[in-house]
N, C-alpha and C positions, 0 to 999 in steps of 0.2 A: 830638271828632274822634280819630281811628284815628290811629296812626304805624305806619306798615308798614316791616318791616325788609325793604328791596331786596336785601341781599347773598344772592345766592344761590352757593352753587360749593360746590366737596368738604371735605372734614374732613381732615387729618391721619389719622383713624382707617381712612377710608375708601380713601384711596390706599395704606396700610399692609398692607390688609386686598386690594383691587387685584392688586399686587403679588403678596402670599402668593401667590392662586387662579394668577396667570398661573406664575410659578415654579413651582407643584405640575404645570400643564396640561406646562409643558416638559419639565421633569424625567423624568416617565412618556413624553413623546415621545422624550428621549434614552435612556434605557433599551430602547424596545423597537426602535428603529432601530439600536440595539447589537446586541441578540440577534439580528437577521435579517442584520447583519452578521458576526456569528460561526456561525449557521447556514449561512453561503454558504460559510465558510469549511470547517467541518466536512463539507459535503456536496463541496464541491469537492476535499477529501483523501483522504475516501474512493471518491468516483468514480477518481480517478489511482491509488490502492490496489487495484483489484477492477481494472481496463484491464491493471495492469502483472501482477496476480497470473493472470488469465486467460490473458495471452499467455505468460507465462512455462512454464504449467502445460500450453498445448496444445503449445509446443515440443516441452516433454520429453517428454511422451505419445509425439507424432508420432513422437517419434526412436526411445523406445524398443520402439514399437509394429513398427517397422520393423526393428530392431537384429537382426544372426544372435546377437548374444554379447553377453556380460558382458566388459569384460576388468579381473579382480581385479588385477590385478599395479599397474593404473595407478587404480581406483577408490581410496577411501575412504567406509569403510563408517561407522554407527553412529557415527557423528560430527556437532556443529553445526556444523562447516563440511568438509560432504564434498562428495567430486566422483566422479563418473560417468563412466567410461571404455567406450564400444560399439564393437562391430566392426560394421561395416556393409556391406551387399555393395557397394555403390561404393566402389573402391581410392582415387578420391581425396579420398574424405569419411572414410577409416579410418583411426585410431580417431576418433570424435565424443565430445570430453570434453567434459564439464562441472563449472563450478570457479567459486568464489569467493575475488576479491581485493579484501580493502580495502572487503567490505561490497558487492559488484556484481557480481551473476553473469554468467559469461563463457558463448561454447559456441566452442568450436576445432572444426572440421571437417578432420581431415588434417591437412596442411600448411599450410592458409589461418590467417589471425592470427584471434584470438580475437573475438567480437566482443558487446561489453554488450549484453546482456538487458534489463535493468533501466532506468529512467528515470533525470533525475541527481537528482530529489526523491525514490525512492524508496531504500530497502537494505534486503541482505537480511538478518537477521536470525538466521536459523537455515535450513538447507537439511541435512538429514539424510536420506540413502539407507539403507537395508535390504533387503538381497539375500536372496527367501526360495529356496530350493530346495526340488523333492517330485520323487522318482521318477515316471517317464513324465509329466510333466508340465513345460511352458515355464517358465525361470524368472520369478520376480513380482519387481521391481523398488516399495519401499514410499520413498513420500517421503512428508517434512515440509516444510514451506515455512511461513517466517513473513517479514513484508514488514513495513517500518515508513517515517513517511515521515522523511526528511534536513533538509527545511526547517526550521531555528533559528527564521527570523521568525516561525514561528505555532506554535511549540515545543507551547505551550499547548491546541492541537490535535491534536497528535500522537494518530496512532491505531498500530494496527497490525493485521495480519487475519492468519491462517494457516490452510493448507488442509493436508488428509492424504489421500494419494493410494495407490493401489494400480496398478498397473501389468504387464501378461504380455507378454514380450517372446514375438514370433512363431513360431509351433509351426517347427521346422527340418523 
């Protein structure tokens, strides 16, 4: 007669072995639930980056597409943090500056208080005007514009974008 060994169940080697496979199956799940976590994040900085840089950039268009004048005396030229002085034919929009404080682009229209441009997770970085002049011809207003984002918490994500612009202020 046969003696049959009844114990049947798992090994020490095999719950060891268990384990490993399940830990390796997690591990690659937290990793790539990370990456699509920081992809949202990197996509969602740059979207607020290109919103703030686009609207910033038809402002100044608009203004200086419009603009009779330059006015030198109140601009700053050839500088990272210059600003833009226009004359403009409505008396109560004259002069229309534009200026950075503390990293936030302002626009003053006349009299009225200044009013941010910028996001409060966005700064500007760099904002440099270049005044070209050419006989018989309007002048061309060249800007730089570089935007970074303010947010500490995703530091790590920091981007920053810059456009280069050209600009002919209206034949008089």
């Amino acid at each position: 007669m046969k003696i049959q060994n009844l114990k049947k169940g798992t090994t020490l080697l095999e719950i060891l072995i268990y384990f490993a496979i399940v830990g390796i199956v997690l591990l690659a799940g937290l990793s790539f639930s990370i990456q699509i976590i920081n992809t949202g994040e990197v996509s969602k900085n740059l979207s607020e980056l290109n919103n703030n840089l686009q609207f910033i950039t038809e402002k100044i268009v608009n203004k200086i597409q419009i603009a009779q004048s330059v006015d030198s005396d109140l601009s700053i030229f050839n500088n990272d943090q210059g600003a833009l002085s226009l004359n403009v034919e409505a008396p109560a929009d004259s002069p229309t500056v534009f200026s950075i404080t503390s990293g936030d682009l302002f626009i003053a229209e006349g009299s009225n208080p200044a009013v941010k441009l910028n996001s409060n997770l966005i700064g500007i970085d760099v904002l440099r005007f270049t005044r070209l002049t050419y006989p018989k011809s309007p002048d061309q207003i060249v800007i730089d514009i570089t935007l970074s984002n303010n947010d500490s918490d995703i530091s790590q994500f920091n981007k920053s974008i810059s456009a280069h612009l050209s600009i002919s202020l209206r034949i008089p």
